[in-house]
N, CA, C and O atoms as a Tinker XYZ file with bonds, in Angstrom:
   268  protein
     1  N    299.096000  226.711000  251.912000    73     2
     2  CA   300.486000  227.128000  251.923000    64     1     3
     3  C    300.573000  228.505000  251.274000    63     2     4     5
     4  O    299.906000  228.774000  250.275000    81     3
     5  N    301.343000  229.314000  251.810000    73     3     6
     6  CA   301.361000  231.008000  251.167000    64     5     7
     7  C    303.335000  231.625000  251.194000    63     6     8     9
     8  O    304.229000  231.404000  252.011000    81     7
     9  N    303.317000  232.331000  250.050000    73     7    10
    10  CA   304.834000  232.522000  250.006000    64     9    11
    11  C    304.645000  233.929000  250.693000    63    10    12    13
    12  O    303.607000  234.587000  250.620000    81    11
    13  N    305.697000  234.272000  251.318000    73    11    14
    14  CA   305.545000  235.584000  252.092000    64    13    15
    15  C    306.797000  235.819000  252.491000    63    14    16    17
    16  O    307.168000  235.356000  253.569000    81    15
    17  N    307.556000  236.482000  251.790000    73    15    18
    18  CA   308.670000  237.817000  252.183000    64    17    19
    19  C    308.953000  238.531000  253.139000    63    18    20    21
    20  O    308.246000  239.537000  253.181000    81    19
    21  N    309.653000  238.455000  253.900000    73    19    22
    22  CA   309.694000  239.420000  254.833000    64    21    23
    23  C    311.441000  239.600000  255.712000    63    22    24    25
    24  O    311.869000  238.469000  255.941000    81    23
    25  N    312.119000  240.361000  256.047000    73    23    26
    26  CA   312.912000  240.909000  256.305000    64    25    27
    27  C    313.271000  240.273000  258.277000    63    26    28    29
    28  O    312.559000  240.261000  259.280000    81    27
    29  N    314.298000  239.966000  258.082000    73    27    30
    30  CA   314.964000  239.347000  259.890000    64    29    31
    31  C    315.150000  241.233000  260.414000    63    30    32    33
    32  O    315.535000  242.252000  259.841000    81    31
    33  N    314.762000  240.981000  261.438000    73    31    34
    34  CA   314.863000  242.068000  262.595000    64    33    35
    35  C    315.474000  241.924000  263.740000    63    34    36    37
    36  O    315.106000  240.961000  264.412000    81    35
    37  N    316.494000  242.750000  264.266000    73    35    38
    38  CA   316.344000  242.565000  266.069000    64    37    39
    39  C    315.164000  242.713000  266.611000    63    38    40    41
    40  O    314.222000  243.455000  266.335000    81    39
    41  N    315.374000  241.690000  267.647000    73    39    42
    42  CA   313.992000  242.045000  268.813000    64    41    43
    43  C    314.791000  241.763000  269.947000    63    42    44    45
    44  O    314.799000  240.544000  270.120000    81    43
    45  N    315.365000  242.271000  270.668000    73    43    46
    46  CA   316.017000  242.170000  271.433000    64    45    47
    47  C    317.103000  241.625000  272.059000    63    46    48    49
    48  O    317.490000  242.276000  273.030000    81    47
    49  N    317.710000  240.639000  271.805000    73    47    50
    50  CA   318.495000  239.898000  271.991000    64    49    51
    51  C    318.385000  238.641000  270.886000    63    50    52    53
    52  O    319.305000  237.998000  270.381000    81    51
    53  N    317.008000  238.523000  270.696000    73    51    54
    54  CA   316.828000  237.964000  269.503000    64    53    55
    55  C    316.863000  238.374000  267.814000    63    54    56    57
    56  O    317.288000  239.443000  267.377000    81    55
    57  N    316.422000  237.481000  267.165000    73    55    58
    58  CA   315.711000  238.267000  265.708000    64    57    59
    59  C    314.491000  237.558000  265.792000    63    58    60    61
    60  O    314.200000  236.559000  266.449000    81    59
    61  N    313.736000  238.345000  264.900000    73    59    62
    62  CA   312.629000  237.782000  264.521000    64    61    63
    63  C    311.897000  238.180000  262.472000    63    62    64    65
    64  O    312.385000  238.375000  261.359000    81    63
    65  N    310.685000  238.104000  263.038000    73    63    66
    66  CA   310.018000  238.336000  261.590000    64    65    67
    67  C    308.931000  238.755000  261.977000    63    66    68    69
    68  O    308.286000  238.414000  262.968000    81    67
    69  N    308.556000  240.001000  260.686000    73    67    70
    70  CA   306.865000  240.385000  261.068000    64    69    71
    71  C    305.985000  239.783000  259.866000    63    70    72    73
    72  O    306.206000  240.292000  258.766000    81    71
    73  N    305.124000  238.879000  259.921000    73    71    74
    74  CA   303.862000  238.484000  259.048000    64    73    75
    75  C    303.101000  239.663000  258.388000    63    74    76    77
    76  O    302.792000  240.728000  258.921000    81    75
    77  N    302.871000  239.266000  257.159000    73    75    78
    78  CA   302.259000  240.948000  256.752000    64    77    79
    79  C    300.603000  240.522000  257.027000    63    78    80    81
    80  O    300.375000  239.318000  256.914000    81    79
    81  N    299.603000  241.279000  257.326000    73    79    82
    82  CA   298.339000  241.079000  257.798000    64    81    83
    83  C    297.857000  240.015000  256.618000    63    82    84    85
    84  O    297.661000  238.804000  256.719000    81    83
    85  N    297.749000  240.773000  255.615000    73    83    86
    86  CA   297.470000  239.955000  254.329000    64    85    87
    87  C    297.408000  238.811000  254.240000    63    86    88    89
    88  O    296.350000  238.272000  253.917000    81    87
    89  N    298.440000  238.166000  254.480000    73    87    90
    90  CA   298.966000  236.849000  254.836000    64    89    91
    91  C    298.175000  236.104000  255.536000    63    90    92    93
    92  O    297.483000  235.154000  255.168000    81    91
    93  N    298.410000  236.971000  257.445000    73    91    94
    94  CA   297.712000  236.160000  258.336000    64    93    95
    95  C    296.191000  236.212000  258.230000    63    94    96    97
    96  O    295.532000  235.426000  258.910000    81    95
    97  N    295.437000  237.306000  257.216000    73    95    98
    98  CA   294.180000  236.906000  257.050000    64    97    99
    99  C    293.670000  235.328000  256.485000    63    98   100   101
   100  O    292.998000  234.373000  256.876000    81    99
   101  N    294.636000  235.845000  255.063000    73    99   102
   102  CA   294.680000  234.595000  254.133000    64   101   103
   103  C    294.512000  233.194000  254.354000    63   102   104   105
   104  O    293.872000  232.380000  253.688000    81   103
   105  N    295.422000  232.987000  255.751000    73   103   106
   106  CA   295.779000  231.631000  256.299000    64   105   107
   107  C    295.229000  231.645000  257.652000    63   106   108   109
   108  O    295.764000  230.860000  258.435000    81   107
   109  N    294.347000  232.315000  258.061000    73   107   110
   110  CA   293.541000  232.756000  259.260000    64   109   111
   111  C    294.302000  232.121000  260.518000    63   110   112   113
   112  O    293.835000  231.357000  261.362000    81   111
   113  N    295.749000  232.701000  260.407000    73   111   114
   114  CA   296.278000  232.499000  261.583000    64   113   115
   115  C    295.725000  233.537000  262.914000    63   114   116   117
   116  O    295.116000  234.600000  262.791000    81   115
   117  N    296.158000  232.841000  264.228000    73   115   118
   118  CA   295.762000  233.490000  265.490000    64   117   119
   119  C    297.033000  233.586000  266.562000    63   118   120   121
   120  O    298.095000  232.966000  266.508000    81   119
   121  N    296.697000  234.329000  267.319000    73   119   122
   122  CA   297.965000  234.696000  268.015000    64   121   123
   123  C    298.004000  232.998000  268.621000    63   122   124   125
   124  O    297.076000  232.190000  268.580000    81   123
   125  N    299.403000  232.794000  269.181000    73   123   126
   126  CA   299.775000  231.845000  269.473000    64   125   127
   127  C    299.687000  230.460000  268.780000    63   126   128   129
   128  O    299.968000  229.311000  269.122000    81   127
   129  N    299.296000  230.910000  267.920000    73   127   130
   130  CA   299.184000  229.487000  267.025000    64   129   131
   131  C    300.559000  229.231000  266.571000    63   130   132   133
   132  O    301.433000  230.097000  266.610000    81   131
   133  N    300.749000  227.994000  266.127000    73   131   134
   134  CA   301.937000  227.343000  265.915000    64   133   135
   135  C    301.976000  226.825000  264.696000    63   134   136   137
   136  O    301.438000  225.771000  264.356000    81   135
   137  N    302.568000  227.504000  264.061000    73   135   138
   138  CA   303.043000  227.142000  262.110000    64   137   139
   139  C    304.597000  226.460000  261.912000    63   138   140   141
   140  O    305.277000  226.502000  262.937000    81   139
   141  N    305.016000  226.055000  261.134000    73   139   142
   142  CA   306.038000  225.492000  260.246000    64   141   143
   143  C    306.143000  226.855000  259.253000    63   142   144   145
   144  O    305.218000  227.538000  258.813000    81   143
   145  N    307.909000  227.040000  259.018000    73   143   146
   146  CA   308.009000  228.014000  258.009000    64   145   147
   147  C    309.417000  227.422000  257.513000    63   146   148   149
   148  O    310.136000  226.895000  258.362000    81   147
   149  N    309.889000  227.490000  256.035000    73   147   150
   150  CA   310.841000  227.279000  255.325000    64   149   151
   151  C    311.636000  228.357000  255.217000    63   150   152   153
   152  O    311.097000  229.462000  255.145000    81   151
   153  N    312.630000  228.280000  255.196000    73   151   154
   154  CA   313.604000  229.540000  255.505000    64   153   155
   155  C    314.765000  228.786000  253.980000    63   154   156   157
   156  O    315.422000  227.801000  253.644000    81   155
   157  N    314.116000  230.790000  253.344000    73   155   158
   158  CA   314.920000  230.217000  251.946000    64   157   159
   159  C    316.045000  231.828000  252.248000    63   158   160   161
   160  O    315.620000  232.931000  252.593000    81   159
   161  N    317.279000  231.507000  252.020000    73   159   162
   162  CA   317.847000  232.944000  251.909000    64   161   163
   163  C    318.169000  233.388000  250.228000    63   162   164   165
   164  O    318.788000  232.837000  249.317000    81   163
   165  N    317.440000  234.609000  250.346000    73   163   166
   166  CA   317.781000  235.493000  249.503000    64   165   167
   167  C    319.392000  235.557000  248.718000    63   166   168   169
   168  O    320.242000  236.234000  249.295000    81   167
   169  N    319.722000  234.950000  247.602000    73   167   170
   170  CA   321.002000  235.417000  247.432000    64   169   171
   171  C    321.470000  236.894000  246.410000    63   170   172   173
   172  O    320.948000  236.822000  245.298000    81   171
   173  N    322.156000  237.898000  246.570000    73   171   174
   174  CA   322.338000  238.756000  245.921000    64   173   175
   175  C    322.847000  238.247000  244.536000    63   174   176   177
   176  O    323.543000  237.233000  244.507000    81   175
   177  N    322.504000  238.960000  243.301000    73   175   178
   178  CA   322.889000  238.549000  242.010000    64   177   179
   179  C    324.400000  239.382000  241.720000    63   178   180   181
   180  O    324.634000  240.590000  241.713000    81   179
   181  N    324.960000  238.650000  241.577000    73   179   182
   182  CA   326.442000  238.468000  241.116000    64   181   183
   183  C    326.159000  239.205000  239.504000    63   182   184   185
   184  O    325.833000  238.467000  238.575000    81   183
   185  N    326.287000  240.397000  239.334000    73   183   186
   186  CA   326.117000  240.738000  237.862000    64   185   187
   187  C    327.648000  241.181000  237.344000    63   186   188   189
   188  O    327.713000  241.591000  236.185000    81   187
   189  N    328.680000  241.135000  238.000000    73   187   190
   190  CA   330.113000  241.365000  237.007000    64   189   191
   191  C    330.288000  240.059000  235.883000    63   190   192   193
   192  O    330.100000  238.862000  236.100000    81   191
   193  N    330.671000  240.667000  234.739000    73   191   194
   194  CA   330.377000  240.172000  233.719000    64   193   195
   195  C    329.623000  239.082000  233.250000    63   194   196   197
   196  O    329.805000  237.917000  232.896000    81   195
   197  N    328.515000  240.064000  233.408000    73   195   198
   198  CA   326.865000  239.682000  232.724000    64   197   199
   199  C    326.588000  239.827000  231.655000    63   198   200   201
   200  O    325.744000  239.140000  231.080000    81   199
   201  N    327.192000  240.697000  231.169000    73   199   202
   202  CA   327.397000  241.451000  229.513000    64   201   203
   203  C    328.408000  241.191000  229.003000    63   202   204   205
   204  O    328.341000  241.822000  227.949000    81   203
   205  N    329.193000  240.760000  229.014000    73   203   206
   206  CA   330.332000  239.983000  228.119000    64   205   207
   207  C    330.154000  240.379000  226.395000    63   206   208   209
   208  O    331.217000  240.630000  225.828000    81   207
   209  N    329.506000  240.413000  225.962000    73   207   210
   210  CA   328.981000  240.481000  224.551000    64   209   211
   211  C    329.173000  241.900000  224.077000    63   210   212   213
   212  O    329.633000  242.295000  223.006000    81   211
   213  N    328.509000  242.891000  225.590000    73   211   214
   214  CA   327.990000  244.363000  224.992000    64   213   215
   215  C    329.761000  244.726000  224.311000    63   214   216   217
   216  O    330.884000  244.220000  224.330000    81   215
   217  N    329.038000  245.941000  223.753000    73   215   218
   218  CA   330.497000  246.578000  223.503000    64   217   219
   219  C    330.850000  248.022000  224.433000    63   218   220   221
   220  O    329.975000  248.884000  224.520000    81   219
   221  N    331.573000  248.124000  224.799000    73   219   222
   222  CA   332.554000  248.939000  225.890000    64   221   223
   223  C    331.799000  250.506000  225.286000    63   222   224   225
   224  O    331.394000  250.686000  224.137000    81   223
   225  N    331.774000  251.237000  226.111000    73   223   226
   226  CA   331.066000  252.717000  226.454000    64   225   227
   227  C    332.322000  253.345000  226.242000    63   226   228   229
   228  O    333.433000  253.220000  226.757000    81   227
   229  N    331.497000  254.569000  224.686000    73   227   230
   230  CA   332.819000  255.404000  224.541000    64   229   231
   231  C    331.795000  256.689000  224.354000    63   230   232   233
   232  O    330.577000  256.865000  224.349000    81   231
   233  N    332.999000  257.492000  224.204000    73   231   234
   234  CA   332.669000  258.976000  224.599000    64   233   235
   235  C    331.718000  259.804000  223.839000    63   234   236   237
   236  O    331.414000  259.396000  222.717000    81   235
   237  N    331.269000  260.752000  224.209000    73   235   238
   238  CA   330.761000  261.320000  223.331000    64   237   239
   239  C    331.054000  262.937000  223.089000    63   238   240   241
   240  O    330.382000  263.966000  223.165000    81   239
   241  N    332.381000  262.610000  222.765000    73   239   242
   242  CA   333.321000  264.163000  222.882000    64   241   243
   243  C    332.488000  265.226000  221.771000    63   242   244   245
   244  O    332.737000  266.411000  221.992000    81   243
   245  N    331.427000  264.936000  220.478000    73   243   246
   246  CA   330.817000  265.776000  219.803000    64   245   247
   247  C    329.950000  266.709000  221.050000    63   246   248   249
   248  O    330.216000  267.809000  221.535000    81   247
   249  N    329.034000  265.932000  221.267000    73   247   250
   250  CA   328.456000  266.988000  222.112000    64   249   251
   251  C    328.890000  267.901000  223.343000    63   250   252   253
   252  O    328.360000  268.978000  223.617000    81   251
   253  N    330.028000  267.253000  224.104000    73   251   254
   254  CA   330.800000  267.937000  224.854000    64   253   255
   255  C    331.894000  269.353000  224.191000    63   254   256   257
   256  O    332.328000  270.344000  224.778000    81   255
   257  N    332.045000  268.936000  222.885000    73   255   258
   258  CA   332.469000  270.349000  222.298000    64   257   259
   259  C    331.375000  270.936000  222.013000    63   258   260   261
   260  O    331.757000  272.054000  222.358000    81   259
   261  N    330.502000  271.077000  221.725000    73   259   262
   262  CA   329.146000  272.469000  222.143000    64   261   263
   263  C    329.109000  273.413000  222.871000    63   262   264   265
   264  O    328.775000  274.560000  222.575000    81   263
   265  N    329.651000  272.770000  224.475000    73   263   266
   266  CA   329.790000  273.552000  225.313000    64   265   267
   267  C    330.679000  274.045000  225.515000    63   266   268
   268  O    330.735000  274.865000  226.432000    81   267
């Protein structure tokens, strides 16, 4: 069994997936051979208030009077 990443594509009317070589060495797949694959989706991380704790971003008007 091998975990392997990879990105949905058009292929024409379809989608598909490309195997990275690596992989198909690994598991010495061959063209037309017939595998089982688990399809996990990726979820994006939700980071609005993740930081709850930090304290709020303030200025730094000293160095801006320099210039």
């Amino acid at each position: 069994m091998k975990l392997v990443e990879s990105k949905i594509r058009k292929w024409g009317n379809s989608l598909g997936m490309i195997l990275p070589k690596k992989a198909v060495d690994e598991m010495e797949l061959k063209e037309n051979q017939i595998i089982k694959i688990d399809i996990i989706k990726k979820e994006r991380i939700k980071a609005f208030g993740i930081c709850k704790s930090a304290k709020p971003f303030k200025r730094e008007e000293k160095i801006m009077d320099r210039w």
